[in-house]
N, C-alpha and C positions, 0 to 999 in steps of 0.2 A: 662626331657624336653630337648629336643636338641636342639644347639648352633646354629646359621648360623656366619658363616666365619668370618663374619665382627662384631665380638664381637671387642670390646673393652674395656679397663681400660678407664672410663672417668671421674670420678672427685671424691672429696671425700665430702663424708657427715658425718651428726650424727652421731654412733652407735644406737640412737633410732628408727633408720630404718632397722638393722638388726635383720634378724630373725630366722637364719637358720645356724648360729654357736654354736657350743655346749658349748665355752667356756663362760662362763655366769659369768666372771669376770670381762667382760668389761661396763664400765660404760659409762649411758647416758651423750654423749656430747665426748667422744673419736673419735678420728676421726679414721674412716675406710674406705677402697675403692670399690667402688660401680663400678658393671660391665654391660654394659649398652648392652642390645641385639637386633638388627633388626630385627623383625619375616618376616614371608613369605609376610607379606600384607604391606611390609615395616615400620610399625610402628618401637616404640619401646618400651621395657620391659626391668624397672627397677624389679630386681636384687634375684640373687640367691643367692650369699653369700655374704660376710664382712672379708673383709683382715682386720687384723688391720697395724696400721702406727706408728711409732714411741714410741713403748713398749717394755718392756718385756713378752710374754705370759707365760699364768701360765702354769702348769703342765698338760699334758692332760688328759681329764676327760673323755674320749672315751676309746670304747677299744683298748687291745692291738694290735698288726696284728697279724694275724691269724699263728698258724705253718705251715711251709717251711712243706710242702706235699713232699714224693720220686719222685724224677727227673721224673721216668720211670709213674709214673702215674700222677705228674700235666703237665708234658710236652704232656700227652696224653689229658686230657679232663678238665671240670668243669663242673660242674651239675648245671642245671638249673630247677628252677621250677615257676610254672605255677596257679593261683587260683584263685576264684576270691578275692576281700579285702573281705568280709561281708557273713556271715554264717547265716541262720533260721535252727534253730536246727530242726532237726528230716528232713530237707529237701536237698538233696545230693549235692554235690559241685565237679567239677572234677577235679581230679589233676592231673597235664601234666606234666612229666619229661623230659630232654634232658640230652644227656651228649652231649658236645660243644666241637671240637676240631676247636678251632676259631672261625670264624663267621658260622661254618656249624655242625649240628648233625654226632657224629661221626657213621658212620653205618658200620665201621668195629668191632664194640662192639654186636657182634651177638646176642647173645641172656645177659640180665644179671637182677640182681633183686634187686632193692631200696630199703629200708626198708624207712616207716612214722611213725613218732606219734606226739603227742600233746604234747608241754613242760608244760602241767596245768592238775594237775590230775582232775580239774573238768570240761575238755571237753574229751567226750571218742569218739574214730573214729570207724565207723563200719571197715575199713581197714589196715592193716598193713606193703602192699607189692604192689609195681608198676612194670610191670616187663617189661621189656623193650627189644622191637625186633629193631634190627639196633638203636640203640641210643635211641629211641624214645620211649616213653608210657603212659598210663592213668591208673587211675582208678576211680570210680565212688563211693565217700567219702562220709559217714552221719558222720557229726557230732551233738552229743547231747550236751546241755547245756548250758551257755545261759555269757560267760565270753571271754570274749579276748582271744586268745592264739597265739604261734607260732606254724606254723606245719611245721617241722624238720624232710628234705630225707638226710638217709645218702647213700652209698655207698663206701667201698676201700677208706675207709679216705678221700674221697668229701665229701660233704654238703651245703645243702642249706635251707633257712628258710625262710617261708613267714609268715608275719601276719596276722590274721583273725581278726575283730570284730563280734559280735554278733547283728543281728537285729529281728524285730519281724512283726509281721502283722498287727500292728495298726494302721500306716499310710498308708496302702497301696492302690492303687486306683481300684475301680471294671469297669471294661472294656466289653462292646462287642456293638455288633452293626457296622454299615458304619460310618466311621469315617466323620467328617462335617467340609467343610470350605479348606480351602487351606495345611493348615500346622497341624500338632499335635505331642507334644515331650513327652516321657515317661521319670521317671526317678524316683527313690528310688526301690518301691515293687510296680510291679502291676500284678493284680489280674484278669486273663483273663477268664471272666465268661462262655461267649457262643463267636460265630465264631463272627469275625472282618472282617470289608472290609474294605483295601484300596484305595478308587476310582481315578480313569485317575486321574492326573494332583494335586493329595495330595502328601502331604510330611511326612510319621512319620519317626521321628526320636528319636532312642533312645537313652538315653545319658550314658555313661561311668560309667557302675557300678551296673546299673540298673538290675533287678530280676524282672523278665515274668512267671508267675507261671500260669499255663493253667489248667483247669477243660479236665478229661479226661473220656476215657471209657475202662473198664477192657476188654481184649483179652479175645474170644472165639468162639467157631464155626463160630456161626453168627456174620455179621458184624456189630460193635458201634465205633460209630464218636463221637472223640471229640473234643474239640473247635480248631479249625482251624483261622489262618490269613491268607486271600486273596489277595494278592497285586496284582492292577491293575494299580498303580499309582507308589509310591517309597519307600523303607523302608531301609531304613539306620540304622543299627545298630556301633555304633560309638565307641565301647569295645577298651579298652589300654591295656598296658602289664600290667597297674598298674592297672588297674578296669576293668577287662572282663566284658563285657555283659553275662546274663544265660537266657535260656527259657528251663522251665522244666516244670514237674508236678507237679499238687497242690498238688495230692495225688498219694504218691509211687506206690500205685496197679492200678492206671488206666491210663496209658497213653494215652497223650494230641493227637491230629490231625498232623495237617502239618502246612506247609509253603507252600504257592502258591501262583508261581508267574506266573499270568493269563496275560502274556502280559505289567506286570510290570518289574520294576530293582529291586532286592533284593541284598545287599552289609552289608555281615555281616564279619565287623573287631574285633578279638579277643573274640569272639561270643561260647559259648556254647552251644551247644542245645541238650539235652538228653531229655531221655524216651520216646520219641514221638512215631506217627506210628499205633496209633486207628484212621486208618480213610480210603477213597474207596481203594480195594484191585484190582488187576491186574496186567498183565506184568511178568514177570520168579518171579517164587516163589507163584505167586498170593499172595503179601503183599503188605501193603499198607507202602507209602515213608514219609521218614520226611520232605523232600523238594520236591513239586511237582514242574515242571516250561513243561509250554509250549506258544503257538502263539506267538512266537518268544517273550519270555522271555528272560534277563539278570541276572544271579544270580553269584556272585562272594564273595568265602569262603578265607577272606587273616589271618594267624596266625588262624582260629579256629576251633572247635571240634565241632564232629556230634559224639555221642555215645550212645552206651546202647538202641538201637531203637528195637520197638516192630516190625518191615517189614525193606523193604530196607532203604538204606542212602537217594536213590535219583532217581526218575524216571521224563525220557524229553523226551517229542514229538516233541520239538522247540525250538532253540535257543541257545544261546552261554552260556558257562560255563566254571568258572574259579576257578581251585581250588590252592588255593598259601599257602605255607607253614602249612598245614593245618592236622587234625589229623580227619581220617573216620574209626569209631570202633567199635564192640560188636552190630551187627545188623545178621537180615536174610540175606542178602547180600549187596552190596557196588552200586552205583550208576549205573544205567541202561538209557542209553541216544542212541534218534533217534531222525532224521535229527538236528543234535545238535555240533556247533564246543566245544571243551576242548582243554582248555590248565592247564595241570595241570604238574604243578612247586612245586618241592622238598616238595610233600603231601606222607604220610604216610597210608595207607589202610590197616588195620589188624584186623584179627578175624571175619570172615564171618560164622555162621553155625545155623543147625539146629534148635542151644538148642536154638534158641532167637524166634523161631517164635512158634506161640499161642496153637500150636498143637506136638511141635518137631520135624518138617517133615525135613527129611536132602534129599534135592531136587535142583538143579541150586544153592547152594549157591556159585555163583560165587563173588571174588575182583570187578572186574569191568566189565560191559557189554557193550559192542559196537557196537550197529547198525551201519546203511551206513549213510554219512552227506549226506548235502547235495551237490549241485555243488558251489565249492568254501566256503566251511567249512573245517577246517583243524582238526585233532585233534592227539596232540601230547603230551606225556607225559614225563614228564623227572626229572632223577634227584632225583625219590624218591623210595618209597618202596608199594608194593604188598604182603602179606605175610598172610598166614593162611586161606583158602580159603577150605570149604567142597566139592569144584566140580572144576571148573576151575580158575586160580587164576585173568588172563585176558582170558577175551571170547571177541569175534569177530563176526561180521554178517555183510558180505560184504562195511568191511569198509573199507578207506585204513588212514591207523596209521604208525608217528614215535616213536620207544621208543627210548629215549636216555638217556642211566647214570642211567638205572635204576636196582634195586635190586627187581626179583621176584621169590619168595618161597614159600616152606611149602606147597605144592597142592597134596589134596587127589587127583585128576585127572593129568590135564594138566599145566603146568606154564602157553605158551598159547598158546590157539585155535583157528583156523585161518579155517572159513569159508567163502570161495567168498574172493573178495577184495584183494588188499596188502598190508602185514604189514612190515616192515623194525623197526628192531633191532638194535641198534648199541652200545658200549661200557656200554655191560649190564654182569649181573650177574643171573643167573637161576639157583635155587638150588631145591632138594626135590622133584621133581614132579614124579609122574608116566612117563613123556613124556613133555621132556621140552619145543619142538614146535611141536604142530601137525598142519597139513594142508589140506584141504580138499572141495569138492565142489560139486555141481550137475547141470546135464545140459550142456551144454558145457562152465563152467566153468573156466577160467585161474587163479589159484591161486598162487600169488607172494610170498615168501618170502625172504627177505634180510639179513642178518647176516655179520655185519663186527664188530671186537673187542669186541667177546662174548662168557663169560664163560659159557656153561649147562656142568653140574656138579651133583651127585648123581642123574639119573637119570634109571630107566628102557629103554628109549627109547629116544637118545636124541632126533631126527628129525625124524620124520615120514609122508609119503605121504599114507594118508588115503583114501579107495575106501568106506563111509560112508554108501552111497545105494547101494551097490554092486548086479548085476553090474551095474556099470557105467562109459564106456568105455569112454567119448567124455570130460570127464574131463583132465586138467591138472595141474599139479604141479609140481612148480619151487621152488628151492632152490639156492638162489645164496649165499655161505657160503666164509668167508674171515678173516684171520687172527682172527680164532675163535679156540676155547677146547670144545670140545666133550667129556663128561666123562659119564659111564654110572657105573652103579651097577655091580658088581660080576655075570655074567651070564647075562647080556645086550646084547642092541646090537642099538649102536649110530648111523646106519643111515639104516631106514627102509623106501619103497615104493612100492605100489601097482600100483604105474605105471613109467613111463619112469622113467629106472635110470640115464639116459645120461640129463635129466633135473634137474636133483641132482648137482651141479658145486660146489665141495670142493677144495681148496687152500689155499696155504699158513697158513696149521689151523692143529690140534694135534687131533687123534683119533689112536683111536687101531686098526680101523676097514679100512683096504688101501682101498683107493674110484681110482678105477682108468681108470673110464668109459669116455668116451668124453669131453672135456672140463675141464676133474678134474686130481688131483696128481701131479702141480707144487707145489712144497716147501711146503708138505706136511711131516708131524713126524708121523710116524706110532708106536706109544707104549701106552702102556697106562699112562695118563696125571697126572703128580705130580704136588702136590701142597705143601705150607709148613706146612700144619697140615690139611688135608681132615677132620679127625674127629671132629675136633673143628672148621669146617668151617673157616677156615683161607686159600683162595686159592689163598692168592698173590705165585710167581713164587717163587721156593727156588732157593740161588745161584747155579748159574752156569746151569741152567733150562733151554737146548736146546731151548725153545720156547720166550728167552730171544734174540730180535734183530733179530727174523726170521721172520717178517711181511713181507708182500706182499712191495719189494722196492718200489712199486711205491705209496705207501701210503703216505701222508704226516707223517713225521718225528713228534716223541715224542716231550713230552715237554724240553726235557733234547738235544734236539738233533740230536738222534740217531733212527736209525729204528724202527719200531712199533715190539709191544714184539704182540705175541699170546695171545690171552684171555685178560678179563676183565681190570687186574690190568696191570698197565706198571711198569718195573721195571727201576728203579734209583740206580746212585749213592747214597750210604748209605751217611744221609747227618749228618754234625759233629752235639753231643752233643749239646745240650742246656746250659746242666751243665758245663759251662768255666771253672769254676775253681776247678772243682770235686768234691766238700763235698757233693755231694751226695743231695741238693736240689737245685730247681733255684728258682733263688730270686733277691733279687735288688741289689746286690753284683753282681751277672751274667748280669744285663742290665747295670751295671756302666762299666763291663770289656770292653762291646761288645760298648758300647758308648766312650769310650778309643780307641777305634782301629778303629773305623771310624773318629775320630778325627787328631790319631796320622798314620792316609794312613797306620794301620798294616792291612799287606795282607796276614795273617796266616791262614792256612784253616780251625783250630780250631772257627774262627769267622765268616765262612762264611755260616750261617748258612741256607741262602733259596739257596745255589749251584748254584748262579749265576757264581761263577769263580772270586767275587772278595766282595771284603769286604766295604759296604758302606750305607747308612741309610738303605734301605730296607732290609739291616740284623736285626739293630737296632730296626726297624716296627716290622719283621718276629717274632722276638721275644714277643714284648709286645703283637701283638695282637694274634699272630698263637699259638704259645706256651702257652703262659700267659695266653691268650684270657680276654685281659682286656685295658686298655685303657690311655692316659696320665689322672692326676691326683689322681689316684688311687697308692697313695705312701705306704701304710699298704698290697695291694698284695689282697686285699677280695672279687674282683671281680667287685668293684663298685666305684665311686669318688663319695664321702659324706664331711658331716662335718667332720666327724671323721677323713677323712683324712687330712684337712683343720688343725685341732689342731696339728694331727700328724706331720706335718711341719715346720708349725710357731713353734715348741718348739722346734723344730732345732735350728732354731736362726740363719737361713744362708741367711732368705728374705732380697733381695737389699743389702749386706754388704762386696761384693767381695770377699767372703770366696768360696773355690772349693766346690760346691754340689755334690750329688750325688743323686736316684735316689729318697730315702728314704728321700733324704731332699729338695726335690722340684724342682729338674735338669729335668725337662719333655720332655724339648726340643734337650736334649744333646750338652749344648754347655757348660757345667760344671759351672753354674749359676743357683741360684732361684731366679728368677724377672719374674715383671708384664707379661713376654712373657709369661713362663709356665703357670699362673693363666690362660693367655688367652686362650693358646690351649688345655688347659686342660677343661674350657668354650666348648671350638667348638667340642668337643666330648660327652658333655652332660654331666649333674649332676643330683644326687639322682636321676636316673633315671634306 
């Protein structure tokens, strides 16, 4: 539950009011301090935890803190995982991995693989492996049997562990039909028997935790529908981190219909929705989608997953579309939208192909498909990943698209393909493809492409100007290429065109291939582009990398200051160790140093750890949340502020007593103190949460 600002220490009550400290030594009528919180609607909400006051606390009865992980790997990540609370056996549950370096998935972790299992031998998982492209991944879990358990991802000495309980189908509610009346809330198990309407001006809402188990139809030839929701009115699905929403099959072999939103909002937070996709076929692939939206529908996917679908993720005739931190996987292809703005924010798109559709046919499995908006629809992606695609990874159909910050790979074809329209590129990564951008048009056609601070890399073909119908003379193609890397394969050849090469404009960018036709060959590197380990996709810049600070000067300057580097990654000053004091882990000895030297104006550069040039709280931050990736309160280092950490303090013995704290003993705030301030801002950051 998160804090808002104006938490306070406000008075003290019973202990018969605490409920949420593990030390269970305290008896009723002790006095303890109750933390008083203003929520969004102004109210207020008594109380998360129980200080106690004027005791001694007993021994802690939590566990210990976890071991101090190697420098070199907790200062890189922490593993995060994803499920929902509540399991029906025999019925699949999805499990979403992260590895977090801070508040962001780290996607310089290329490729890498989880291990799961159940700590109860009497729940057994159909899976045992999440593998994870750029930080990120799923896999689609049966668990049998019918008991609690934890399921526990390791990886490289991370770990994380969620708990499951066990439920059943007994209270579940059977559903279908036009829903009636103004409003209707689902919650526990329901049982989605035949197709649902939600009409103009209804409300369903489904609550936190809740399980949508839909009657389906088995994939084949012919086309079978199965039960489908039609939003014409509003569906809210209301999924937390701590109780995802699911909508799946009732039964494993027959996947369920869709989701349509017929001129409705569809807004699913923390939301699962697998097997789907028995239902009308059409559009690239001729499959049918898990999310239908059109007549200017809204549908917006924030934290959740669309997997394991019988046709594509998602096809739009109309309307706006938002996909935000969000996981689209294991389908015939990835989302296909006309006249439709997208704004899709650090979303994940992987594993597009053949084997998933009814017949095998490896055909358009394109990542993403993009018709034209319409006037005044934007659609711009950013930020996240493209990756595993059986034909194009991004496709295009006279649209015009920003990428920005994005990673796109792995394409049996094209990274991407750019018919009609203009697409603009910018501080991206393009790896694997046959042909990282191709371009191309008919008619008299002008096709744009942009490229500024963008790595193509293992490529056959980086940039190609393609005559499609050939001929077709009245087309043109533009390439306006800047402070970019051009890498191609062994026997490449990074910049191809079937028409004007004088509209080809390379500068300021790294190719083996001299481009030195009109407009092109200022501050250009002519060799072929190193990186510091091509093989293991690793294409940050190695020192002393010519294309370090050879950007086009008139770029805006790096974040360090300095001229723009060439390709994807910018290069930095190497910034100091985490590990202050060297033994080889960081831990709350490393945040007591670095909280010392902002106190005592030490301006060593050994403490300067975000390279501002000087040493001051926002090293102190840098550390707890970027490094750490964890938060005030969380005194044991395990990624979370709990009770447990709560004991782990009080038996310090340094609450309000003028004794120097430190981090381990409740100093949250860094002023070498544990008093009611830390409680508080350790509050404003969230608990058990």
């Amino acid at each position: 539950m998160k804090r808002s600002r104006n938490s306070q220490l406000r008075k003290w009550k019973s202990c018969q009011y605490c409920e949420t400290l593990e030390a269970r030594t305290l008896l009723a009528g002790d006095l303890i301090a109750v933390v008083e919180s203003q929520d969004a609607d102004g109210g207020t909400t008594d109380i998360l935890a129980c200080f106690a006051a004027g005791f001694t606390p007993p021994e802690p009865v939590a566990a210990e803190p976890v071991a101090a992980l190697p420098a070199d790997v907790l200062s890189r990540d922490t593993l995060m995982i994803s499920t929902p609370a509540n399991y029906l056996s025999g019925s699949p549950i999805l499990v979403r991995l992260e590895l977090r370096n801070g508040d962001q998935v780290d996607r310089d972790v290329w490729d890498a693989t989880v291990s799961i299992h159940s700590d109860n031998d009497q729940v057994q998982l159909s899976e045992t492996e999440v593998t994870l492209v750029n930080g990120l991944g799923s896999v689609l879990v049966t668990p049998t049997g019918s008991e609690p358990f934890n399921l526990v991802a390791e990886i490289d000495g991370l770990s994380a562990m969620r708990a499951l309980s066990a439920i059943d189908m007994s209270a579940a509610q059977d559903i279908a039909g036009t829903l009636t009346g103004t409003e209707t809330q689902w919650s526990g198990v329901v049982h989605v028997t035949g197709d649902v309407v939600v009409p103009s001006g209804h409300v369903l809402t489904v609550e936190p935790g809740t399980l949508v188990l839909l009657e389906g139809k088995p994939q084949t030839s012919a086309v079978q529908l199965g039960a489908k929701i039609t939003v014409q009115g509003t569906l809210n699905s209301n999924g937390t981190a701590a109780a995802p929403v699911t909508f799946t099959a009732a039964d494993l072999t027959k996947p369920w219909g869709e989701l349509n939103a017929d001129g409705g909002q569809i807004t699913l937070n923390y939301t699962d929705l697998t097997r789907a996709g028995s239902t009308t076929r059409g559009g690239h692939t001729g499959t049918g989608p898990a999310i239908r939206m059109g007549s200017d529908a809204t549908v917006s996917l924030v934290h959740s997953n669309v997997s394991n679908i019988a046709g594509k993720i998602l096809q739009s005739t109309s309307g706006t579309l938002n996909l935000h931190d969000s996981l689209l996987t294991r389908a015939v292809m990835g989302p296909e939208i006309n006249n439709t703005q997208l704004d899709f924010l650090r979303t994940w798109i992987v594993d597009m192909a053949g084997r998933f559709h009814h017949n095998g046919t490896v055909d358009d499995n394109d990542g993403i498909y993009l018709h034209a908006q319409r006037a005044g629809q934007t659609i711009t992606l950013t930020d996240g990943v493209v990756a595993g695609s059986q034909d194009d990874t991004v496709d295009t159909l006279g649209s015009t698209n920003v990428l920005d910050g994005m990673i796109i790979r792995d394409s049996f074809d094209k990274n991407i393909s750019v018919f009609r329209g203009e697409t603009t590129v910018n501080n991206s990564l393009l790896v694997n493809g046959d042909i990282g951008i191709e371009a191309k048009g008919d008619g008299n056609a002008h096709v744009i492409v942009n490229l500024d601070g963008t790595t193509i890399a293992k490529a056959d073909h980086a940039i190609r100007g393609y005559d499609k119908d050939a001929p077709d003379p009245n087309v043109r193609i533009t390439f306006n290429i800047v402070n970019s890397i051009l890498h191609v394969n062994a026997g490449g050849d990074p910049i191809f065109t079937d028409y004007d090469p004088n509209d080809i404009q390379l500068n300021y960018s790294w190719s083996e291939e001299a481009w030195n036709h009109v407009g092109s060959g200022t501050g250009n590197l002519v060799s072929t582009p190193q990186f510091v380990d091509l093989d293991n996709n690793d294409f940050h810049l190695p020192a002393g990398s010519p294309a370090i600070d050879a950007g086009d000067p008139a770029s805006p300057l790096d974040a360090d200051g300095t001229r723009v580097e060439m390709g994807f990654y910018a290069a930095f000053a190497e910034l100091p160790s985490a590990d202050i004091n060297g033994d080889g882990t960081i831990d709350a000895l490393d945040i007591d140093l670095i909280c010392a030297a902002v106190v005592n104006n030490d301006n060593g550069t050994q403490f300067d750890l975000d390279g501002s040039g000087q040493v001051d709280k926002f090293d102190y931050d840098f550390l707890i949340d970027t490094v750490l990736g964890t938060q005030p309160g969380d005194a044991n280092l395990d990624g979370q502020f709990t009770s447990s950490d709560l004991v782990f303090v009080f038996s310090a013995g340094q609450y309000e007593n003028q004794e120097p704290a430190g981090w381990a003993e409740g100093d949250w705030d860094c002023d070498g103190l544990f008093t009611t301030s830390d409680l508080v801002r350790a509050l404003q950051f969230g608990y058990e949460n």
